[in-house]
C-alpha positions as CSV (number, residue, x, y, z in Angstrom):
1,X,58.8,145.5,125.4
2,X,57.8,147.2,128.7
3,X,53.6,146.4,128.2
4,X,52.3,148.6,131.6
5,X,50.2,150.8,129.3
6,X,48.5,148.1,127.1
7,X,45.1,148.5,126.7
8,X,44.2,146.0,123.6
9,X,46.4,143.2,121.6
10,X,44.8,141.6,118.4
11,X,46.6,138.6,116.6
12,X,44.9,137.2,113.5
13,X,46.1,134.9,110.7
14,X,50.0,134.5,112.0
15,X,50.1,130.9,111.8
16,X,53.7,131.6,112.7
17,X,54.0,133.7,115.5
18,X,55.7,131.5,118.5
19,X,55.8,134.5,121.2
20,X,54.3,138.0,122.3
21,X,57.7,139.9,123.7
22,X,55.9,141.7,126.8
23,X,57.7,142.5,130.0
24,X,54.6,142.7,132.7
25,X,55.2,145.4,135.0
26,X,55.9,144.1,138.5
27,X,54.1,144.4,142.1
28,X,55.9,143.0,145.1
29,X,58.5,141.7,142.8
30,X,56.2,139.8,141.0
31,X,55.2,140.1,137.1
32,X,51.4,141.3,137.5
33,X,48.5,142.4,134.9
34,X,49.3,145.7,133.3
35,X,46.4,148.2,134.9
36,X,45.0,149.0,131.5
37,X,44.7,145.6,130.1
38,X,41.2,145.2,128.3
39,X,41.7,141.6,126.3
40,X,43.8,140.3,124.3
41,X,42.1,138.5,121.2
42,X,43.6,135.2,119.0
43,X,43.1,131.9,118.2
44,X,42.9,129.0,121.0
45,X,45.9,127.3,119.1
46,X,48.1,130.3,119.0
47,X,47.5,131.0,122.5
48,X,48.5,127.7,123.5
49,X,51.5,127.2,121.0
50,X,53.4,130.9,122.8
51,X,56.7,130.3,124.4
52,X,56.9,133.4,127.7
53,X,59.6,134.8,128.5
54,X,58.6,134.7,132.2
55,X,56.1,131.1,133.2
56,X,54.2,133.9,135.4
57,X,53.2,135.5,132.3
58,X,50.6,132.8,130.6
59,X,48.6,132.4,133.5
60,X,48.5,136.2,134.2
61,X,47.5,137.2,131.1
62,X,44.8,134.0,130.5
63,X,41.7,135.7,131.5
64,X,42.2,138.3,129.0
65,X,42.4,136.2,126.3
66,X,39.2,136.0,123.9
67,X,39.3,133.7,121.2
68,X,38.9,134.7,117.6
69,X,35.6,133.2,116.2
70,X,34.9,132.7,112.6
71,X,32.6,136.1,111.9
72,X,35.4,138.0,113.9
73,X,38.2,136.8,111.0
74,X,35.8,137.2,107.9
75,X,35.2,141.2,109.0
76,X,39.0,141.3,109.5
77,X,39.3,140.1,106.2
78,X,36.8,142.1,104.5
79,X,38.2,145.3,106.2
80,X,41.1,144.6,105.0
81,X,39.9,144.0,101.4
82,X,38.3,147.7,101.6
């Protein structure tokens, strides 16, 4: 999945999940950060278990990364409940 339009990426509660299937869009023939790119929010150990398609891509995408807190998971799973 081309990702050059991404604005926001949310994982919660997918113990699971071993990748995120982006394809960064490139500059200078180099993967760089899509333009849009606000953060990208999941746990610390789900961001460190991913395996990339590209080994560009982790460090690119790092500083986007907030982690999920506690409060942020219990209004995810109350909204849900609703």
């Amino acid at each position: 999945m081309t990702c050059g339009s991404i604005q926001r990426v949310t994982v919660s509660l997918c113990g699971k999940l071993k990748r995120l299937p982006f394809t960064l869009p490139l500059r200078h023939g180099q993967p760089s950060v899509p333009p849009n790119i606000e953060f990208i929010r999941m746990s610390e150990k789900s961001w460190k278990t991913l395996d990339w398609d590209h080994p560009q891509y982790k460090n690119i995408l790092h500083p986007f990364v907030k982690k999920n807190n506690l409060r942020y998971i219990f209004l995810l799973i109350l909204f849900r409940l609703l």
